[in-house]
C-alpha positions in Angstrom: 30.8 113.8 101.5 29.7 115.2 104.5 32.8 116.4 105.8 32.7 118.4 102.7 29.6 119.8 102.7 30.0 120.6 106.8 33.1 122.8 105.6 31.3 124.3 103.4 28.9 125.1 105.9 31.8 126.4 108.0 33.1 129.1 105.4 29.5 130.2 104.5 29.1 131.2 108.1 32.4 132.5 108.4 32.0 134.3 105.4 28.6 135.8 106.8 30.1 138.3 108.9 32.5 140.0 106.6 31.3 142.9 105.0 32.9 144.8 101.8 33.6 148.7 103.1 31.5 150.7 101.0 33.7 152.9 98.8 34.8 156.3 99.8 33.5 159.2 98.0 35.9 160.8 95.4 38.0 163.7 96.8 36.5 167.3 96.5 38.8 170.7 95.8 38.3 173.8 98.2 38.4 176.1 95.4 35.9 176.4 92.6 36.1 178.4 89.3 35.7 181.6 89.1 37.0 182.4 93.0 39.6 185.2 93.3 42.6 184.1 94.6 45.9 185.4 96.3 48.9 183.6 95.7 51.2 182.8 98.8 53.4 180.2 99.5 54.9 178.7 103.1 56.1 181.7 105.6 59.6 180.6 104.6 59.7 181.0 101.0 56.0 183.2 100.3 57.1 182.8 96.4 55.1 181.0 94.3 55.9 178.7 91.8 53.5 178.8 88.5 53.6 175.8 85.8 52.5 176.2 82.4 50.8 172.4 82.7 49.5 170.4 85.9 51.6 167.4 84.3 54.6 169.4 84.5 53.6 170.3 88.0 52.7 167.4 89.7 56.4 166.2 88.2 58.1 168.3 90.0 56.7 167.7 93.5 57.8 163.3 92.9 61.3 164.3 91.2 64.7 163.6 91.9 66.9 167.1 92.5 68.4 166.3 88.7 64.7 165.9 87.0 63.3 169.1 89.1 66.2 171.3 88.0 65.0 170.3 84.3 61.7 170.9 85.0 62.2 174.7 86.3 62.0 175.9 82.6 58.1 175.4 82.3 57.6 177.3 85.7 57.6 181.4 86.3 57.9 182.4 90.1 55.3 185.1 90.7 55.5 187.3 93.8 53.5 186.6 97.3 50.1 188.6 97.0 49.7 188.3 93.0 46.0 188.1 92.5 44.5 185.6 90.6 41.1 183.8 89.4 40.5 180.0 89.2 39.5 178.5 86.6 40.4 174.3 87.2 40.6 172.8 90.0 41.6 168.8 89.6 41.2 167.8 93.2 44.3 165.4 94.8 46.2 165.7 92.0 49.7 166.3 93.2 51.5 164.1 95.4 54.9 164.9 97.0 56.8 163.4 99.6 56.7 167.3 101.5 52.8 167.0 101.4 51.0 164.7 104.6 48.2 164.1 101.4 47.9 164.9 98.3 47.1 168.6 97.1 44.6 170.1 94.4 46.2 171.6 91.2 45.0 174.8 90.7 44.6 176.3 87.5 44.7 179.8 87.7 44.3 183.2 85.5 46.8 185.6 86.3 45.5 188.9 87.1 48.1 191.0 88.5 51.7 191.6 87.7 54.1 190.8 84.3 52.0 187.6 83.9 48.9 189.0 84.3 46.6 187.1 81.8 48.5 184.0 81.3 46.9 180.4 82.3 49.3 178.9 84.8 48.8 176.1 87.6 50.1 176.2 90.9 49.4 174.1 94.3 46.1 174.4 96.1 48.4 175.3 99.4 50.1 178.1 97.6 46.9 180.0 97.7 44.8 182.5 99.5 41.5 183.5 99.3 41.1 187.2 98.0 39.8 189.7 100.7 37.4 192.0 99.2 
């Protein structure tokens, strides 16, 4: 009986020290509704690729070659400096293996060029912020 209740004891104590980490706080996006926007993409490819649902792109970013090529239907590829004005932002959304962590998914309102007031959504790092 008492070499239970001495390892008992023993696992309180060593159960003293550790300490649950408190809970990181919930990622935040960099844009906010209603900022103006330029669309750009990477210096190699400045194109842009616009999805008609954040779904459709997060998809693409985690698909094989074969399931991206199907995808490519629900996208439009707008040119580098089309302006545009946010109106979602759903913060860490899309993950990719080309991303070191995951990106927000930007919903956006086309203001500028043949798309100009269509809803689309596009990757936080494909944007710009407008200078006035």
């Amino acid at each position: 009986m008492r070499r239970i209740a001495s390892a008992i004891f023993v696992l309180a104590l060593a159960g003293a020290g550790h300490r649950t980490p408190a809970p990181s706080p919930p990622p935040q996006c960099t844009l906010h509704q209603g900022d103006r926007i330029v669309l750009y993409g990477s210096g190699d490819d400045p194109d842009v690729l616009a999805w008609d649902s954040r779904f459709r792109l997060r998809s693409y970013h985690t698909a094989s070659f074969d399931e991206a090529a199907q995808l490519l239907p629900h996208a439009v590829l707008e040119a580098p400096g089309t302006r545009a004005q946010v109106v979602a932002c759903v913060a860490g959304f899309v993950l990719s293996h080309s991303f070191e962590t995951a990106e927000d998914a930007i919903g956006i309102m086309i203001l500028s060029g043949p798309q100009k007031g269509v809803g689309k959504w596009v990757v936080g790092s494909d944007t710009r912020p407008e200078r006035r």
